[in-house]
Residue, then its C-alpha position, 0 to 999 in steps of 0.5 A: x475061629x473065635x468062639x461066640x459070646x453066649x446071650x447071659x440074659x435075652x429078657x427085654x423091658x416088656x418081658x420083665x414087666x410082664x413077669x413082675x405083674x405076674x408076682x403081684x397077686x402072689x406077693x400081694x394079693x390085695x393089690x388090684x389098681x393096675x393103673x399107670x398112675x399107680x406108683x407100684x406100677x410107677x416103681x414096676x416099669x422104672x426098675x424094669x428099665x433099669x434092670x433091662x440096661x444092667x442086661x445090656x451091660x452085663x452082655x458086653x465086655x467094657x474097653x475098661x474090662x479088656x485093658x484089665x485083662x490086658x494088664x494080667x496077660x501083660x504082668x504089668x499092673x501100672x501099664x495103660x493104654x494111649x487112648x489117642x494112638x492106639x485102639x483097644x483092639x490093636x493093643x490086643x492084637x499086640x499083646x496076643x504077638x508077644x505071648x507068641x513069642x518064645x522068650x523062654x528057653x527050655x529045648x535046644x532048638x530054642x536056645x539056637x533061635x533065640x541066638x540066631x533071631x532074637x540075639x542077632x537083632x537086639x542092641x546088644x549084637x551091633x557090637x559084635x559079629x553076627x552069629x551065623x550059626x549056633x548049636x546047642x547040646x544038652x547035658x553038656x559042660x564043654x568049659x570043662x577039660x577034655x576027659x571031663x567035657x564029654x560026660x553027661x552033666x545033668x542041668x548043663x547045656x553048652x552052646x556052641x555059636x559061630x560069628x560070621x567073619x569072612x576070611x576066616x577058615x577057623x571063625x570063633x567068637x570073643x570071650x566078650x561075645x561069649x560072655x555077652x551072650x551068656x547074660x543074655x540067655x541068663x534071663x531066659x534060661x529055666x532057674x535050674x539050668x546051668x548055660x555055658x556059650x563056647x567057641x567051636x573046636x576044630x578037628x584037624x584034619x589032613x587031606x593029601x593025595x595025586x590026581x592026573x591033569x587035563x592035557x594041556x591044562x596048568x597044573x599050579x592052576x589046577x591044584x589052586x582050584x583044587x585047594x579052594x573048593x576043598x577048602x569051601x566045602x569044608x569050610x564052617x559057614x559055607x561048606x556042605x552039600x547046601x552051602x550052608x555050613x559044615x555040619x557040627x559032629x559030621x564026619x569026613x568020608x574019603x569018598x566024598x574028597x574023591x568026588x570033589x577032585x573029580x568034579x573040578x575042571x581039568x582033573x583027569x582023574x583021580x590017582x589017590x587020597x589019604x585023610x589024618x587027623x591026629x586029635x579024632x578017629x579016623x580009619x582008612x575011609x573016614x575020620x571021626x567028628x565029635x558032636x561039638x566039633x567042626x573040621x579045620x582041612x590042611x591039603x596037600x594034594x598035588x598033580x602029576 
């Protein structure tokens, strides 16, 4: 709801008029003529006249006035408006959009938005793959070696980002995406952040284990469609529970392969499955993902 101008000044001609008379026999007390021929009352009603449009005036806002405001809100000086194309309440309306926008990037939400938005749809990205996903932690160097990326860097934040190329199990962009995406968040970046844009590491991760058939089903058919769906829902862009993507940092429960293999057509049931992984924790029922990390699965799961 726009708030309503106030009224700086109300007083009409005839009210201005009226208190001038009023001053006379104060200001000037010999003063009586107060004819319409008189050139004090002459002088009276055009400055009356005068000072009523100067009112008006003052109660309104001039397109002059808006596009100097326009030109502050802008931080252009020189910037002017074509009076042919464009009113000058379109041009507001326009310049209110742009302030809207989050060129800025302060929070991690914003470094991800304006990858997976702003980036995807500048000039710059038709040469390049589309970023899908992206991810960015703070107080992170992940350029840095292993012992030295996991601690915390004050002014630091690493951007994770994954291109959309299909085929791939294990997408990672170029070091000339990288780096064009590293000179485009450096003119939004705050002056003391220090940015970094890294391709994702993948924790391998071994999958292997038994699961009886379907009578009469094929068992090459059935580990294939095994081998897929596994493969899908681990995958970096279209894995997890809404297809949207593997979660970075998610780590995988044995629990959820069971119910996989369970629910692919023609397994029986399922008679055992063991997970690995030599570079992340893992325990019996689990393995371990870093928060920068994405899953790379190798299975080895064969019917019997």
């Amino acid at each position: 709801m726009s708030i309503p101008l106030p009224n700086l000044d109300d007083r009409t001609y005839a009210e201005l008029v009226e208190l001038a008379y009023s001053q006379i026999p104060i200001e000037c007390p010999e003063w009586t003529d107060r004819n319409p021929s008189d050139t004090g009352i002459i002088l009276i009603e055009l400055l009356a006249w005068l000072t009523e449009m100067l009112l008006y005036r003052v109660d309104r806002i001039s397109d002059r006035n808006r596009e100097t405001f326009l030109k502050l809100l802008k931080g252009e000086p020189n910037w002017t408006r074509d009076t042919k194309d464009k009113d000058i309440e379109i041009a507001i309306r326009e310049t209110v959009l742009e302030l809207r926008q989050r060129y800025r990037a302060v929070t991690p939400d914003d470094y991800e938005r304006i990858i997976l938005e702003d980036w995807n749809q500048s000039k710059n990205a038709k040469s390049f793959p589309k970023i899908k996903r992206a991810r960015c932690l703070s107080r992170r160097n992940l350029t840095l070696d292993e012992e030295q990326k996991n601690e915390d860097k004050a002014g630091h934040v690493s951007i994770i980002v994954v291109p959309d190329i299909s085929g791939e199990l294990t997408p990672k962009p170029t070091p000339e995406l990288c780096t064009a995406l590293w000179q485009y968040l450096d003119e939004r970046r705050l002056l003391t952040t220090r940015h970094h844009v890294v391709a994702p590491e993948y924790a391998e991760v071994s999958i292997s284990g038994n699961f009886c058939q379907e009578k009469g089903s094929k068992k090459e058919e059935i580990e294939k469609r095994v081998k897929e769906r596994i493969l899908k829902f681990f995958h970096p862009l279209e894995g997890g529970a809404e297809s949207r993507g593997w979660s970075f940092g998610r780590n995988v429960y044995i629990s959820e392969v069971f119910a996989l293999l369970n629910e692919t057509d023609g397994v029986e049931y399922v008679k055992s499955v063991t997970l690995k992984s030599s570079s992340s924790t893992n325990s019996d029922t689990q393995v371990t993902i870093k928060a920068d990390q994405l899953v790379k699965i190798e299975t080895d799961i064969k019917g019997g």
